[in-house]
TORLOFI-382387 format. One record per residue: residue in three letters; x, y, z of N, C-alpha, C, CB in turn. Coordinates in steps of 0.05 Angstrom, whole numbers, padded with zeros to 5 digits, always signed. Each point is the difference from the previous one (the first is absolute). Glycine has a CB too. Example, Ala and Ser with C-alpha at 12.3 -4.5 7.8 and 13.67 -1.06 7.14 Angstrom:
ALA+00264-00114+00156-00018+00024+00000+00018+00024+00000-00038-00023+00025SER+00031+00044-00039+00016+00024+00001-00015+00022+00014+00024-00013-00043
This chain:
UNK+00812+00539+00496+00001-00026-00011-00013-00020+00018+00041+00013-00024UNK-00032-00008+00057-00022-00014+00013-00026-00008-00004+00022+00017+00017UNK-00031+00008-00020-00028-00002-00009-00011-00019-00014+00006+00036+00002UNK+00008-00031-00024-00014-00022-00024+00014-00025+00007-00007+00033-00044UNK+00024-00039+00064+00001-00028-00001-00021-00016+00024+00053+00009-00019UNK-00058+00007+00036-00026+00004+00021-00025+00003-00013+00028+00022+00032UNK-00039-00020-00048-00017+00012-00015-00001-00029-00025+00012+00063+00015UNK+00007-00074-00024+00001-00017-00012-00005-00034+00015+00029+00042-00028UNK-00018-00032+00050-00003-00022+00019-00015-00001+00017+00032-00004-00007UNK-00062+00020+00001-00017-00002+00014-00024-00001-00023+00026+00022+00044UNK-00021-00025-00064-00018-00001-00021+00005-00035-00005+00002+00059-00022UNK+00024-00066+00024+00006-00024+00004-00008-00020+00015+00025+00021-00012UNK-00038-00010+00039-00006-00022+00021-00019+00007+00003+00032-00012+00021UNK-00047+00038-00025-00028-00001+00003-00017-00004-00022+00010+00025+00034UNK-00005-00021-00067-00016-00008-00018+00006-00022-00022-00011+00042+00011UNK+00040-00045-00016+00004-00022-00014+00003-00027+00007+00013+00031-00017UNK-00009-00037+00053+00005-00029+00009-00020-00003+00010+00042-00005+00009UNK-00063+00018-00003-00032-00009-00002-00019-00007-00024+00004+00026+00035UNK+00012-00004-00047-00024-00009-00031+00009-00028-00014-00007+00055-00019UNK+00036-00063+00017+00019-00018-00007-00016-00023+00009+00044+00026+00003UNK-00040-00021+00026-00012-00022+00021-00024-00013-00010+00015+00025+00038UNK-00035+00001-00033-00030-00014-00020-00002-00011-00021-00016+00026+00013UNK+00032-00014-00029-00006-00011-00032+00014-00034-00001+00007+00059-00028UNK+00017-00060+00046+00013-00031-00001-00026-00021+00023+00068+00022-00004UNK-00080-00002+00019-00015-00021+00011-00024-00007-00023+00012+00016+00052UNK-00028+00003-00063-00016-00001-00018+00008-00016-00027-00014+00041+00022UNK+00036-00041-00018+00011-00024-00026+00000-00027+00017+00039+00034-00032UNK-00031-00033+00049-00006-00025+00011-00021-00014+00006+00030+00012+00010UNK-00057+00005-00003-00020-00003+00009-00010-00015-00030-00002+00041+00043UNK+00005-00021-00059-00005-00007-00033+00004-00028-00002+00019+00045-00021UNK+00005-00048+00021+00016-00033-00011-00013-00021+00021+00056+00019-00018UNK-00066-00009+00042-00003-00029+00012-00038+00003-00010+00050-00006+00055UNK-00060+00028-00051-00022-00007-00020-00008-00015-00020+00005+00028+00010UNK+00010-00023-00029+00013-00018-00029-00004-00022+00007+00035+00024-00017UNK-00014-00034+00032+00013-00028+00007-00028-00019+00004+00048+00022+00029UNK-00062-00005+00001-00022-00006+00004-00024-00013-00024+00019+00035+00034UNK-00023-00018-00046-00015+00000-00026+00002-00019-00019+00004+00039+00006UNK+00029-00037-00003+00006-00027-00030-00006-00021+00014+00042+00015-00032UNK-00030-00022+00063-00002-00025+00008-00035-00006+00002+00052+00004+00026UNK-00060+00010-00017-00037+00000-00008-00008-00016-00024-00004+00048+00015UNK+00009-00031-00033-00007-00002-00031+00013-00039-00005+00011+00071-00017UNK+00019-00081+00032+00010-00016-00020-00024-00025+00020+00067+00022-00024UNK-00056-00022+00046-00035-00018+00017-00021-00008-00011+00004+00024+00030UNK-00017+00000-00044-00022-00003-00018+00003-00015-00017-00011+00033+00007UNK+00038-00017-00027+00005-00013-00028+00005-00027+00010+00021+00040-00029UNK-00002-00052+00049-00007-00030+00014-00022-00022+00000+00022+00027+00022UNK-00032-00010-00011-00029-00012+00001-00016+00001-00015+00003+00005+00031UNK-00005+00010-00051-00016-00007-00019+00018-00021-00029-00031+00053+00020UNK+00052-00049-00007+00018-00019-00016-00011-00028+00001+00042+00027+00010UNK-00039-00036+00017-00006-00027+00012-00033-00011-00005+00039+00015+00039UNK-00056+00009-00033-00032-00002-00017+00000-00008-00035-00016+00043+00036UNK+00032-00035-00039-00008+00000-00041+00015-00039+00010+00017+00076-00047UNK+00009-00076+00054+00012-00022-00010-00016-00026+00016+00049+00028-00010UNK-00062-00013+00029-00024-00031+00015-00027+00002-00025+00007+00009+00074UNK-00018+00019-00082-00014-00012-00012+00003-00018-00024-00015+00030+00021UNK+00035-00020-00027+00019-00020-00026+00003-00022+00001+00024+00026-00006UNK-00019-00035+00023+00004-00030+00011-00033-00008+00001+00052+00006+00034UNK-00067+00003-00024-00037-00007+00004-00003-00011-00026-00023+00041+00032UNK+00029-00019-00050-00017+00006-00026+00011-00022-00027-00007+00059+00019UNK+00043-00068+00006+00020-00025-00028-00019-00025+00015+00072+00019-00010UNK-00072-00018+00030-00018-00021+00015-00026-00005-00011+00020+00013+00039UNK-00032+00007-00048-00032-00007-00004+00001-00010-00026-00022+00035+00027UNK+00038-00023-00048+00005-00002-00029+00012-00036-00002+00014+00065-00008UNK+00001-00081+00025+00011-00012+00007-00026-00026-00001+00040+00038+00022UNK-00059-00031+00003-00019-00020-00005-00025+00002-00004+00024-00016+00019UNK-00023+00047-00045-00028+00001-00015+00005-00020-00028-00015+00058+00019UNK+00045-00047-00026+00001-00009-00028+00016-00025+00000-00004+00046-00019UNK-00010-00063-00007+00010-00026-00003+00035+00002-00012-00057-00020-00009UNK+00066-00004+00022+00033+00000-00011-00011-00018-00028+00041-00004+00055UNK-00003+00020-00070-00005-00019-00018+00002-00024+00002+00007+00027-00018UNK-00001-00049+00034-00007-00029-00005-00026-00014+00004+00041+00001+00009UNK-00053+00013+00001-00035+00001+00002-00010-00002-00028-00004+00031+00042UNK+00005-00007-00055-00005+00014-00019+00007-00021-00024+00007+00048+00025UNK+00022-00063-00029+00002-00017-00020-00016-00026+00006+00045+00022-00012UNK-00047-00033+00044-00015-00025+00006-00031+00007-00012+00033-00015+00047UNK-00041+00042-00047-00028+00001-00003-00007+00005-00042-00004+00026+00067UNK+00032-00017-00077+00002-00005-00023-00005-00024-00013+00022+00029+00008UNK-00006-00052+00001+00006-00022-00005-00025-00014+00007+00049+00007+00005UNK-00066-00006+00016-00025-00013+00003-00019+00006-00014+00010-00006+00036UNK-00016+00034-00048-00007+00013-00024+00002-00016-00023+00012+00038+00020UNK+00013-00036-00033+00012-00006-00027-00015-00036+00000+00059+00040-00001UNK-00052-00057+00020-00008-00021+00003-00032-00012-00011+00037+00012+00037UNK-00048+00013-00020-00038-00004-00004-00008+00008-00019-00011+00005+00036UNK+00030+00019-00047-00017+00007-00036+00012-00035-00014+00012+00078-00013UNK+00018-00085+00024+00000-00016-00030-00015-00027+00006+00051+00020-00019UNK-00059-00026+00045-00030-00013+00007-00025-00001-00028+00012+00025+00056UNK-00014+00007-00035-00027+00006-00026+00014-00011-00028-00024+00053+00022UNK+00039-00032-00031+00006-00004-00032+00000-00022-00008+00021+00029-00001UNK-00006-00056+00025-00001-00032-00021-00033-00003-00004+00050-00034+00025UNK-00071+00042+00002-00025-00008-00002-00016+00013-00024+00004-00007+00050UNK+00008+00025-00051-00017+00015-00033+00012-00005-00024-00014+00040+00021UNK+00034-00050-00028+00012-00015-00006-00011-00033-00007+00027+00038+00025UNK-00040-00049-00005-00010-00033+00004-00024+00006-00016+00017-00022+00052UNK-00032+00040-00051-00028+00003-00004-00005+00024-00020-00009-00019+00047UNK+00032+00026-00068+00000-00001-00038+00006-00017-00013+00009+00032-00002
């Protein structure tokens, strides 16, 4: 009965608490890999976060003082509407 408990306990310390060993370090090695990786990846995703939302801001900026507001737009109506009914009394004077 010795035997196999010698025999058991040497299969014990020489092949299972080494292989054990490796595979928990290799899981670990794994996960801080990972870790590595995502924190990589989210940096990027960061930064290209902060790129789209500056050019966003460029592009509300440019849109901002390419295009006319509407109170422009009605003052330039109104100076309009004014000069046709100009014309119209003058064509108008002269039937």
């Amino acid at each position: 009965m010795s035997c196999i408990a010698n025999d058991f306990m040497w299969w014990v310390s020489m092949i299972e608490i080494p292989v054990v060993t490796a595979l928990i370090g290799f899981l670990w090695k794994v996960r801080q890999d990972s870790e590595r990786g995502l924190n990589r990846i989210r940096d990027l995703m960061e930064a290209h976060h902060a790129q789209i939302r500056e050019g966003l801001s460029a592009y509300k900026l440019e849109v901002a003082k390419s295009y006319a507001q509407t109170s422009d737009m009605k003052d330039l109506e109104e100076r309009l509407t004014r000069h046709l009914l100009r014309i119209e009394a003058k064509l108008d004077l002269t039937h």
